[in-house]
N, C-alpha and C positions, 0 to 999 in steps of 0.2 A: 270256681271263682279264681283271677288270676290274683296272685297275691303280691307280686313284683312285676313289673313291664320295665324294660330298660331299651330304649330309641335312641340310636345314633348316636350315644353316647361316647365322648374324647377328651381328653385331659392333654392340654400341652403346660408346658414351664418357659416361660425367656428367658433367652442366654445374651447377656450384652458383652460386647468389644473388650467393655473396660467397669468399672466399680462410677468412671467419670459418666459415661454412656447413658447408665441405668441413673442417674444423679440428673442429668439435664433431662431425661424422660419425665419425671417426677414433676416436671415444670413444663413440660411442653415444650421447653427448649431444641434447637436442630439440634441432631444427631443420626449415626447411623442405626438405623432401623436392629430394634432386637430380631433373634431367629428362635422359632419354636421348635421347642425337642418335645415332641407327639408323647407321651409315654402309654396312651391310649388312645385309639381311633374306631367309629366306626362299627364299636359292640351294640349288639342287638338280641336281646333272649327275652323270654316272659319264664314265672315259675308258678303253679300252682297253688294253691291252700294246702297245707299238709303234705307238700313236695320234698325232698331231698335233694337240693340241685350241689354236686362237686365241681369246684374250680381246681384243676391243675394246671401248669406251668412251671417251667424252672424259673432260678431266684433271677430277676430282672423283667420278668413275664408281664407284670402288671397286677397281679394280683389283690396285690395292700391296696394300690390304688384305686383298685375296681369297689372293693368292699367297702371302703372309707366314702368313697360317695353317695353307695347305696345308705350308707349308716348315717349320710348327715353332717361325717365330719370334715368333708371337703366338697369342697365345688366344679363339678364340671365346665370343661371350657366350650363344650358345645352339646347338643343333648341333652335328656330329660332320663329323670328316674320317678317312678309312680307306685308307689305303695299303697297296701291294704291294710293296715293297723298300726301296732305300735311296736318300734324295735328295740331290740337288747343287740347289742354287740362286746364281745370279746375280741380285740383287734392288740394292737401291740400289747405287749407283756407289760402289765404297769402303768400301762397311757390312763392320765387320768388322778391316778395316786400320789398323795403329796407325801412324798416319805418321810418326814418325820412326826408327822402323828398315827396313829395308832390303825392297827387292821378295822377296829371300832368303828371309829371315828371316819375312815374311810369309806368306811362301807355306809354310813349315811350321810356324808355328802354326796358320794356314788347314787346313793337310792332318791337323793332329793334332786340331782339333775338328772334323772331319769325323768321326773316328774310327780313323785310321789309324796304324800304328804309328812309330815311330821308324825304322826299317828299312828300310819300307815308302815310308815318304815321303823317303830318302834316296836311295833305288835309283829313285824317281820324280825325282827334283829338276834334273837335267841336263835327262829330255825339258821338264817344265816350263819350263824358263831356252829350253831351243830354241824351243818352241811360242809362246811370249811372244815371243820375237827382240826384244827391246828393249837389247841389247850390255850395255853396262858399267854403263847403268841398273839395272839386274836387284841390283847391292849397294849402290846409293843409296838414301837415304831416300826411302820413298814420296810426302812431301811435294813433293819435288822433280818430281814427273811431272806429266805430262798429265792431262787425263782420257782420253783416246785411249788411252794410257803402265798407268794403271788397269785398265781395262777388258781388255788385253790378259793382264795378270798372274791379274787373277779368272777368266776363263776359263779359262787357262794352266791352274791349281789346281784348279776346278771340275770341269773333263770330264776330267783325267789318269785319273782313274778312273772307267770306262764304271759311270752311276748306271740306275737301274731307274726312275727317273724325276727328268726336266733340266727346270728351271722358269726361264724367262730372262724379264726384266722390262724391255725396250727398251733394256737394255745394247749391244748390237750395234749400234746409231743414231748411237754415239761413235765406231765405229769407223773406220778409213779401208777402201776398199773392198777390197782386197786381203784384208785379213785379217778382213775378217766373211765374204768367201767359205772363206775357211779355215775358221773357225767354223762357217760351215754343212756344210762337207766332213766334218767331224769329227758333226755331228749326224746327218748323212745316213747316216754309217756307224754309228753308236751304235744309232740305229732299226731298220736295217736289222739289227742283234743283238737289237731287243726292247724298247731304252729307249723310255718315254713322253716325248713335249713336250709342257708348257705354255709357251705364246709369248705375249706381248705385245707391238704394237705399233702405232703410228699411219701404217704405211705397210699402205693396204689392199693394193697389189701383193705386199707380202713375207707376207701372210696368205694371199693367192690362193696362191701359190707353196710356200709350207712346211708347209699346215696343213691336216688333213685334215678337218676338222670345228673351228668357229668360234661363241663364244656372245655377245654383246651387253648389258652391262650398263649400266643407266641410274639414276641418282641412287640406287644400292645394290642394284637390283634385276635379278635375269634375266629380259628380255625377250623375247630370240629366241636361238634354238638350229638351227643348221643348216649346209649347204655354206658354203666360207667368200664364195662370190662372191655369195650371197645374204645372207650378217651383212656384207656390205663395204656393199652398198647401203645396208642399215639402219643401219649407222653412218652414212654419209653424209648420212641424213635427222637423225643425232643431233646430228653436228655445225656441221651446217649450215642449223639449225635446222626441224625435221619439227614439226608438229601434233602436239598433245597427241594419245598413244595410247588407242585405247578398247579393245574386248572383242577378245579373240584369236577368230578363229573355226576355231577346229580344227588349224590348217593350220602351228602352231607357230610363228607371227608374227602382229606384233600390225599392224592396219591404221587408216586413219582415214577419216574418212565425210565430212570436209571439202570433199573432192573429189566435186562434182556433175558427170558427163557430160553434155554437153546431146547427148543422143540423134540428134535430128532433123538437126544439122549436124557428125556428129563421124564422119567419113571414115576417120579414121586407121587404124583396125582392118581396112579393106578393100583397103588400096594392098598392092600386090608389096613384099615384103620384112618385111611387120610382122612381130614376133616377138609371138606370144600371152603370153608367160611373163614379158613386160614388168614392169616394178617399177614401180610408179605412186605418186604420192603429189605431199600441196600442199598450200596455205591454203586456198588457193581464192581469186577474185575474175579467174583468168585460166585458160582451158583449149585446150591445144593440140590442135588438131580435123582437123590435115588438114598432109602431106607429101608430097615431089613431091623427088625423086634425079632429076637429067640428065649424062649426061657424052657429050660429044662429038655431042651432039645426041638422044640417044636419053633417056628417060623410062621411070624404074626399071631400071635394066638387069643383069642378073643378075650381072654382072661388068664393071669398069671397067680399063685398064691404067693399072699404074703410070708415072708422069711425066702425066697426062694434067687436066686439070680437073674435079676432083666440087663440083658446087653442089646445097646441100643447101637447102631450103624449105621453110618450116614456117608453117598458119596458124594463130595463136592469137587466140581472142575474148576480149574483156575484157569484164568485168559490171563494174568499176568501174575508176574514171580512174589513173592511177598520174602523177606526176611524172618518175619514171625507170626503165624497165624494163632488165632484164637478161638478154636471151638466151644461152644457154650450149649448149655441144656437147661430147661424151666421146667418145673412140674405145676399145675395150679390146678385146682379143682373145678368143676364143670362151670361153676358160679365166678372165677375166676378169682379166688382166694390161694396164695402162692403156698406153693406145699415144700417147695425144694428149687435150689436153681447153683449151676455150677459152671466154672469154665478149668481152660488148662492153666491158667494163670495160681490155678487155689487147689487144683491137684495135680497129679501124673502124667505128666503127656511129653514124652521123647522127645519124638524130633520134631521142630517146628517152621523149617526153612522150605519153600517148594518154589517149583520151576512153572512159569507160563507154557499152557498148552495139556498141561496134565493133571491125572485127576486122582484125587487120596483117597481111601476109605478110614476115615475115623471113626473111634468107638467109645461111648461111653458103659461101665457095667461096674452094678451096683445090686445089693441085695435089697428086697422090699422088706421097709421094715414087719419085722413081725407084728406091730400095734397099729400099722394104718389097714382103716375099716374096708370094709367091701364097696367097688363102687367104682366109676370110672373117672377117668384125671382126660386132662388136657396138657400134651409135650410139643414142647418146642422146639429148633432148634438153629442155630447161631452159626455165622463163622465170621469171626472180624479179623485185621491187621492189629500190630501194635505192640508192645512190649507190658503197658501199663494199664490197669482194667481203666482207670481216668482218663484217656487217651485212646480209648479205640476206635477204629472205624467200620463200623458193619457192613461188611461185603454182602452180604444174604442173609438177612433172618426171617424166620418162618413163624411167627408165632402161633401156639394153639392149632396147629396142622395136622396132630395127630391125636388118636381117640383112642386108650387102651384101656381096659379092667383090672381090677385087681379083686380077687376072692379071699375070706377068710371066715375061716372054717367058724366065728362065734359072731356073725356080724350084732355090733352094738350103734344105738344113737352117736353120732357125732362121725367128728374125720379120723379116731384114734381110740384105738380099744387100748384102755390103762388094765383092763383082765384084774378085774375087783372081785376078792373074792368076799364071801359071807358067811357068818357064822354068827349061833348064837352065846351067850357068856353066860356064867351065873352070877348074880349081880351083888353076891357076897363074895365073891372071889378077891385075894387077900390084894390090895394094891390099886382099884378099881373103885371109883368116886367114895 
């Protein structure tokens, strides 16, 4: 059953000449014609029952925009939005609370425009005050909190009552970590009953982790639609500035043709370990052609022990000179939960000036730590221009291109052996409950 349908959905705003402009419009009087600034165009997605769907974009993307209209609290300028039951949304921090009366107080006029009764939202009001656990705050004026302090009270209200579709807008980012795991316990079990997520946020890990399907919106528009570990990349290329997009070719993502292979010297695709399924993308003016894994003497090795030295080497040809280059490295886990990620800007790296026409061997090496589990990772790796990690321009990046292992010797559940040890006590022992 689909639980959200969204058609052609667009949102413009008018902009007039003058303050006089928009004043003779109001009357129908002449004037010069206002212009619309589109801040959405043209979205179209459906989401399931019980779906996880992720919104990424950088801040200007459309995002608050998109959510506020599925939630009811704004109006589309063209398009339709079609829901399947009743919604809770968390959108701005606060929206909605009148700060000076009480977290209380808020929390049932919150629960009474939701639509619930007086009764209803009395008999709810204790778990509320618990779920929030904000003590004696809970009859202070809201003025008085956090945003932490906030954040806790709207969701408190928001999910008291299990919605048929939860639309959260990076609320959870305020939180301290304790109780956005709570917040997520309470979602995990709402879905598992059936509620839909819409999720927004700027942590591509908590998109990998929560969301079953992820869409990518860029300056109003949807771009790509897909697994979320593939819209994490393509955000990556959005944030951190990717080439202009050109034609989709089928395949539900949009590519760029800026990147030339030079065929004759590009190794890369032939060494042990390459991942075919790699994400590629760049300016161009530098291309990474060739990798080379050693640890403990051996060359690619199917698996390395943890505690031990992995040097990783990359060669990249430049077709033109840069003043400062920037090699970068990512680690994430098969599922694409990020384990590690580095550049020469935040460690060691010499020299950084190179000449058109020639080609570098850079290296990164590092001990694995001795606490990460057994198992294989996904490496990436990077060469931008630039001086300032804000300001780079990605000449070649490779992401997820490479498949290596790692062994240890007491593999445990999770991504991190803590090496817990056990014993028993005697429970008269002098100091001890």
């Amino acid at each position: 059953m689909t639980a959200i349908r969204v058609v052609g959905l667009g949102k413009s705003y008018r902009t007039y000449e003058s303050e006089l402009h928009r004043f003779l419009g109001w009357f129908g009087l002449p004037a010069k014609p206002p212009s619309n600034n589109w801040v959405l165009r043209n979205i179209n997605f459906s989401v399931a029952a019980g779906e996880a769907l992720g919104i990424l974009g950088v801040n200007g993307a459309g995002k608050s925009t998109l959510l506020k209209i599925i939630a009811g609290t704004l109006s589309p300028t063209e398009g339709e939005v079609s829901l399947n039951g009743r919604v809770s949304a968390i959108l701005e921090l606060g929206m909605g609370f009148n700060p000076d009366i009480s977290g209380r107080e808020n929390a049932r006029h919150s629960a009474g425009l939701m639509g619930f009764s007086k009764v209803e939202i009395e008999s709810m009001l204790a778990e509320i005050e618990a779920f929030a656990d904000i003590g004696e705050y809970f009859d202070k004026p809201i003025r008085t909190y956090s945003s932490g302090m906030q954040m806790r009270v709207a969701f408190a209200v928001a999910t008291a009552w299990r919605p048929e579709v939860l639309i959260v807008d990076e609320a959870l980012a305020v939180g301290d970590a304790f109780f956005s795991a709570k917040c997520f316990q309470r979602i995990s079990k709402y879905r598992s009953e059936g509620t839909t997520l819409l999720f927004v946020t700027h942590n591509p890990s908590e998109m990998v982790k929560h969301c079953d399907r992820a869409i990518l919106l860029e300056n109003g528009a949807l771009t790509a639609i897909g697994e979320p570990k593939q819209i994490t990349n393509r955000y990556l290329d959005a944030a951190f500035g990717k080439p202009d997009p050109v034609e989709d070719e089928g395949d539900g993502f949009y590519h760029s043709d800026a990147l030339v292979v030079v065929e004759s010297s590009d190794k890369y695709h032939t060494r042990p370990g390459y991942n075919a399924e790699e994400h590629r993308w760049g300016h161009g003016g530098a291309h990474i052609i060739d990798f080379l894994i050693t640890n403990q003497g051996l060359e690619y090795p199917a698996s390395s022990s943890s505690g031990t030295q992995l040097d990783i080497y990359f060669k990249v040809l430049f077709d033109e000179g840069y003043e400062s280059i920037v090699p970068g490295l990512l680690i994430k886990t098969l599922e694409g939960i990020f384990v590690y990620g580095t550049n020469s800007l935040t460690s060691t790296f010499g020299r950084s000036q190179v000449c058109a026409g020639k080609s570098e061997v850079l290296v990164f090496k590092f001990s694995l730590p001795l606490l990460l589990n057994k198992g294989e990772y996904l490496l990436s790796l990077g060469i931008s221009s630039g001086f300032q990690t804000e300001a780079l321009t990605g000449l070649d990046r490779r992401y997820d291109s490479i498949i290596f292992g790692v062994e240890n010797t007491v593999p445990v559940t999770g991504l991190v052996d803590f090496k817990a040890e056990f014993e028993t006590v005697e429970s008269n022992r002098s100091g001890l409950f």
